[in-house]
C-alpha positions in Angstrom: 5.7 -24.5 6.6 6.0 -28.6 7.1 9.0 -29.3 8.3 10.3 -31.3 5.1 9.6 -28.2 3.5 12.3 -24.9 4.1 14.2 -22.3 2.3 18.0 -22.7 2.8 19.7 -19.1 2.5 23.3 -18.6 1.4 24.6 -14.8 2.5 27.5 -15.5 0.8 25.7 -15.1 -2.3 24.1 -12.2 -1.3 27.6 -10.8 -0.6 28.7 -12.0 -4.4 25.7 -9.6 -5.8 26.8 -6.9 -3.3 29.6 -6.9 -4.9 29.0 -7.1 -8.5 26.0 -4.2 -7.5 28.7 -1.8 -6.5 30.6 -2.3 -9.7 28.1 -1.4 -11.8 26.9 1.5 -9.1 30.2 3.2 -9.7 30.3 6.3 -7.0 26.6 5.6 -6.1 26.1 4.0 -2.7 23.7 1.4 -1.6 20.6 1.2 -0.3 20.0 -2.2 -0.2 15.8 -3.2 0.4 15.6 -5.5 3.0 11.7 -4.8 3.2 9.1 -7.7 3.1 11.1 -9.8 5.4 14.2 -9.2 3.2 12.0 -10.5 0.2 11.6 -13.7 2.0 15.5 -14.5 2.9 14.8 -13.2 6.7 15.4 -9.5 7.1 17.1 -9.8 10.6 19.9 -12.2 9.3 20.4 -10.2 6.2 21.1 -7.0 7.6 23.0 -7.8 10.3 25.5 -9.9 7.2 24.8 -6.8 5.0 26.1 -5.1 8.3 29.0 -6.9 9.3 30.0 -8.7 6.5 29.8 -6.0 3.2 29.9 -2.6 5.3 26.3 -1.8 4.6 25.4 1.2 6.8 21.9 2.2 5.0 18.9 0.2 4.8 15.5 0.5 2.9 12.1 -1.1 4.7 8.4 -0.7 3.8 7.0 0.1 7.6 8.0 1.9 10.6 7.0 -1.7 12.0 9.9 -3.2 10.0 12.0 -0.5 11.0 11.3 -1.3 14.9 11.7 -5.5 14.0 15.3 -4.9 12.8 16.3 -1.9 15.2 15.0 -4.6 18.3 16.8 -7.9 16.8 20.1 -6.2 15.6 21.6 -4.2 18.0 25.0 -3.7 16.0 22.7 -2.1 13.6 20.4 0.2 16.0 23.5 1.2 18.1 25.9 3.0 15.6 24.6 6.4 14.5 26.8 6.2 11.4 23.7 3.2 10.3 20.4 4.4 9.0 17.4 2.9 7.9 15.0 4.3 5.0 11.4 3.8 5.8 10.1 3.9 2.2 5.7 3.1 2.7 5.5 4.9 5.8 2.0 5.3 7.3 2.8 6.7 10.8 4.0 10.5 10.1 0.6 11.3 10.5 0.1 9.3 13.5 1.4 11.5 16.7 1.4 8.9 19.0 3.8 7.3 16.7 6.6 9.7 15.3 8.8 9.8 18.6 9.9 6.7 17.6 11.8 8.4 14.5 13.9 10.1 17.6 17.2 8.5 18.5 16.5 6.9 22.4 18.0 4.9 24.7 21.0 2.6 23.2 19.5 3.1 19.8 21.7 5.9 18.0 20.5 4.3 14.4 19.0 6.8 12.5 15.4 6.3 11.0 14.4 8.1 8.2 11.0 8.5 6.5 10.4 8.7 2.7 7.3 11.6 1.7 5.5 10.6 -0.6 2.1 12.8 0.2 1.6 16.3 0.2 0.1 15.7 3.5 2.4 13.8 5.4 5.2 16.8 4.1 3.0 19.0 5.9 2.4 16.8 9.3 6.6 16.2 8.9 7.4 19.5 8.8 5.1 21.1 12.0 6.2 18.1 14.1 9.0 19.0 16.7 9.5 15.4 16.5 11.2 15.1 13.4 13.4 18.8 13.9 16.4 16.8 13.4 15.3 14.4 10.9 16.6 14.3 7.2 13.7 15.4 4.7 13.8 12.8 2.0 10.6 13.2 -0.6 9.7 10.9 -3.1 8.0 12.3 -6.8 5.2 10.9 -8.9 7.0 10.5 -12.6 4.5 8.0 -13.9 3.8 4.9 -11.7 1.2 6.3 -10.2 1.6 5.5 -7.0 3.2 7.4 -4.0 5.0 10.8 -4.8 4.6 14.4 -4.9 3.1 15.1 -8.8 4.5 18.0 -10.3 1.3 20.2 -9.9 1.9 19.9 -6.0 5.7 21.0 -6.3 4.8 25.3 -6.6 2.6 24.5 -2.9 5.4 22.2 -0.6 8.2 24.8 -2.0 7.4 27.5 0.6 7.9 24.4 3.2 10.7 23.4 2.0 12.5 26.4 1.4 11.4 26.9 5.1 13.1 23.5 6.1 15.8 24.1 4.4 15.6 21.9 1.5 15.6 18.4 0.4 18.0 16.1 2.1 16.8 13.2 -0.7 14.4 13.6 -3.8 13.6 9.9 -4.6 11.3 8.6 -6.9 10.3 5.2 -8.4 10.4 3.6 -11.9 7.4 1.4 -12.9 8.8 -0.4 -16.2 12.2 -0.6 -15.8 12.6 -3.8 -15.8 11.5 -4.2 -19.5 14.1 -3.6 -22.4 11.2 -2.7 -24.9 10.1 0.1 -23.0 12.9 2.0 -22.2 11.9 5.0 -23.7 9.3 5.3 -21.5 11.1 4.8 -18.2 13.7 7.6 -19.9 10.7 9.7 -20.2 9.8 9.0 -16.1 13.7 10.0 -15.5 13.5 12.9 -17.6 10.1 14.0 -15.5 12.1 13.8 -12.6 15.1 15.9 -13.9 12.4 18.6 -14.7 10.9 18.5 -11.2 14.4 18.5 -9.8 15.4 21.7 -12.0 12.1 23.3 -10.9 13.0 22.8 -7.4 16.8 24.4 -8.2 14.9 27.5 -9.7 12.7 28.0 -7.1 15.1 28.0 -4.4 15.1 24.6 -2.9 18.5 22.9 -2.3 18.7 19.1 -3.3 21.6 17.2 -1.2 20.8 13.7 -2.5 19.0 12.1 -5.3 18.0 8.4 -6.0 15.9 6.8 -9.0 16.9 3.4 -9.6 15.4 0.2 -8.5 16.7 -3.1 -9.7 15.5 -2.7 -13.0 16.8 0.6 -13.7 20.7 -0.4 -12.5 20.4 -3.6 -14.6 20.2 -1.2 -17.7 22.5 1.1 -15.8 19.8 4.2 -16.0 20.0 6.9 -12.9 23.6 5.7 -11.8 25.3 8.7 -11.6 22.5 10.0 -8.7 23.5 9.7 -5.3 22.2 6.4 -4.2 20.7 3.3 -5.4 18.1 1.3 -4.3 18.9 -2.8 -5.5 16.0 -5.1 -4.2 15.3 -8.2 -5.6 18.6 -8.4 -7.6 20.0 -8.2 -4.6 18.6 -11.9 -3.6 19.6 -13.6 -7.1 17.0 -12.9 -9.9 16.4 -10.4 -13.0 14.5 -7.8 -13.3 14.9 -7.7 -17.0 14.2 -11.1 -18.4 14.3 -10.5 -22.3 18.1 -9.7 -21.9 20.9 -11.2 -19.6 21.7 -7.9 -17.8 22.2 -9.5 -14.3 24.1 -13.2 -13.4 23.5 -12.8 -9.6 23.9 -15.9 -7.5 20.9 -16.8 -5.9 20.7 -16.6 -2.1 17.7 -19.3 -1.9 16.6 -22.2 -2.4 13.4 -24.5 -2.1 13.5 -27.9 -1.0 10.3 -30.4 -0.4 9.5 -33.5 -0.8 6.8 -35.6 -3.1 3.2 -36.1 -1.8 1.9 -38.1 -4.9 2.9 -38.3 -8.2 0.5 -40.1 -11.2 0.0 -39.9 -14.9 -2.7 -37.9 -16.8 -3.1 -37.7 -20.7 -2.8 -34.8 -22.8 -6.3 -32.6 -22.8 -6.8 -33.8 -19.2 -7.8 -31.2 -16.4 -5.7 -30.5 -13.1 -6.7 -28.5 -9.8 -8.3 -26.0 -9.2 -10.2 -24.8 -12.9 -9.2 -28.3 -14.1 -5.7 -26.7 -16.1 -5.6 -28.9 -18.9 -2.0 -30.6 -19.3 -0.7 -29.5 -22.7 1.1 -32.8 -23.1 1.0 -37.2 -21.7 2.6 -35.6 -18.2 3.2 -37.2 -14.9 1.7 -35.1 -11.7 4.4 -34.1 -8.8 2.4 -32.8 -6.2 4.4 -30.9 -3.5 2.6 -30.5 -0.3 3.0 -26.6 -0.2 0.3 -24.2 -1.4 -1.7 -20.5 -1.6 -1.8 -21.1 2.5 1.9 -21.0 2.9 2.3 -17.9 0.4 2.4 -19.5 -2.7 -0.5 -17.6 -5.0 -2.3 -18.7 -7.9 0.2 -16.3 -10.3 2.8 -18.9 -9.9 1.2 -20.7 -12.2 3.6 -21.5 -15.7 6.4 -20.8 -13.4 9.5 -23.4 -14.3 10.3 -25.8 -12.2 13.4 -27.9 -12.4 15.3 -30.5 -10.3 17.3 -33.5 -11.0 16.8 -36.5 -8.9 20.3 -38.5 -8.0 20.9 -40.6 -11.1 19.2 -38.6 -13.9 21.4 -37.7 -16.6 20.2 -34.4 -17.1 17.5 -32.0 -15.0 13.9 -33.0 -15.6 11.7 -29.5 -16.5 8.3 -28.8 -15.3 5.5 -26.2 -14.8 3.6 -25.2 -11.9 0.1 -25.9 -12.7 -2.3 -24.6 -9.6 -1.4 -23.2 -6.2 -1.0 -26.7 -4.8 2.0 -26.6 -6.5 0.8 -29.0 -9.0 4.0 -30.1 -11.5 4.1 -31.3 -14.8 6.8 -32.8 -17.2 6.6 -34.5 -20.2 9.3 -37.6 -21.2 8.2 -41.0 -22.1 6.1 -42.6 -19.1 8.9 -45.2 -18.3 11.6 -43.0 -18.1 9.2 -40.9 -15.7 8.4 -43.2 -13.7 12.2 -44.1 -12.5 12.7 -40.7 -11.5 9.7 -39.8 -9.6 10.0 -43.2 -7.7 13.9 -41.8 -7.5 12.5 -38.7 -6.3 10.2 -39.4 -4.1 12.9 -42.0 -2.0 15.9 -39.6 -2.0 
């Protein structure tokens, strides 16, 4: 990033939504993701505030690599065993050389837990010494398809886990929960999962702890009364559902940059990259960010809106290309005091 371009982060936000999260959780507890860097708000900061701050004592990443990152920069995390950390995309149970690090060593006393989500890595986590004192948390396939046990694997891992002892956490994932219009579907995916979880009960398996929703799924208050659940983005400010207003988090970001060049172009005249036509008479912000600092092509029709310091009201554009190409449309004079506004504040 230039450095007239940042993200300023405000944890006290992120406390406001913890809050409001654990109203609507009821008895559920937390697992709040702090994967992907903390979703771009810094996952070191975060945690340790999530820590501190709110009395967060579990924590959902993507990699054992994540895991290790916040472990080695927050030791009032790694040091209390009462703190553990949910490794959700793990690659590494099948890596020997790699699963002593799910052991409790030195100073650390944090515990890290890893999610199943393969038939084979059940397998590797169960005949491994390593993880003899590890929780067994797996993760079913309802309909995402994506990582999870499917049912039709169930009758072959209950012999191991009957052997184990059971299942400390049966997780799985919804796929569509943020959207209103589908909810019968994502009832249908919960429903799948109260089946498996049945079939596990009659076949002799004990489940301790169950968790199904994701930030969609507690915005429409679906899988609350399991044990945990798992906010993620909502945690950071937005919705997950956008054709209802479910959530009114605070946002814990925001994006500030300065002008590169700003011009006019006529209605029916291309932009960037594909030559985007404007749909309007528009003036062109560009912002000197693009797809090399992370910002992708599917930004593209996102909103944009600021307010320089003596417009009357905010001034509402689209991105156009990965450069961050912006468009609005008011009358030309009025656009050009603002972007010269703009571009000198």
């Amino acid at each position: 990033m230039r450095h007239s371009t940042y993200v300023e982060v405000c944890l006290r936000n992120i406390a406001y939504n913890v809050e409001c999260i654990r109203r609507i959780a009821g008895k559920a507890e937390l697992i709040p993701m702090v994967k992907g860097n903390a979703y771009g708000h810094g996952m070191g900061k975060v945690s340790e505030y999530l820590h501190n701050a709110c009395g967060v004592h579990t924590f959902g990443v993507a990699s054992l690599g994540e895991a290790l990152e916040l472990i080695e920069s927050q030791p009032s995390i790694a040091e209390k065993a009462q703190n553990e950390i949910f490794v959700f995309s793990d690659t590494e149970v099948l890596n020997e050389g790699c699963q002593s690090y799910y052991q409790p060593c030195g100073r650390w006393a944090v515990r890290l837990t890893p999610i199943l989500g393969t038939l084979p890595q059940l397998k590797a986590f169960c005949a491994s010494n390593a993880f003899n004192n590890s929780k067994l948390c797996l993760k079913l396939e309802t309909g995402m398809n994506r990582l999870g046990l499917r049912f039709d694997e169930l009758e072959e891992a209950v012999p191991i886990l009957k052997q184990r002892g059971g299942v400390d956490l049966l997780l799985q994932h919804f796929g569509i929960a943020g959207s209103v219009e589908r909810l019968a579907e994502t009832l249908h995916h919960y429903e799948a999962f109260k089946n498996a979880k049945k079939f596990l009960h009659d076949s002799g398996v004990e489940v301790r702890a169950t968790s199904v929703s994701n930030s969609g799924a507690v915005e429409q208050r679906i899988g609350l009364e399991e044990t945990y659940i798992r906010p993620g983005i909502m945690l950071y400010g937005p919705r997950s559902v956008t054709s209802k207003n479910l959530w009114n988090g605070k946002f814990a970001s925001c994006f500030y940059t300065k002008v590169l060049h700003h011009f006019p172009l006529r209605k029916g005249e291309g932009v960037g990259y594909d030559l985007t036509p404007v749909k309007a008479d528009s003036v062109i912000v560009m912002l000197p960010i693009g797809y090399a600092d992370g910002f992708l092509c599917t930004y593209k029709g996102m909103p944009i809106k600021v307010t320089p310091e003596d417009a009357a009201e905010p001034i509402i554009g689209d991105l156009c290309t990965v450069v961050l190409i912006w468009t609005w449309r008011q009358s030309w004079f009025t656009q050009k005091r603002l972007v010269k506004n703009m571009v000198t504040s």
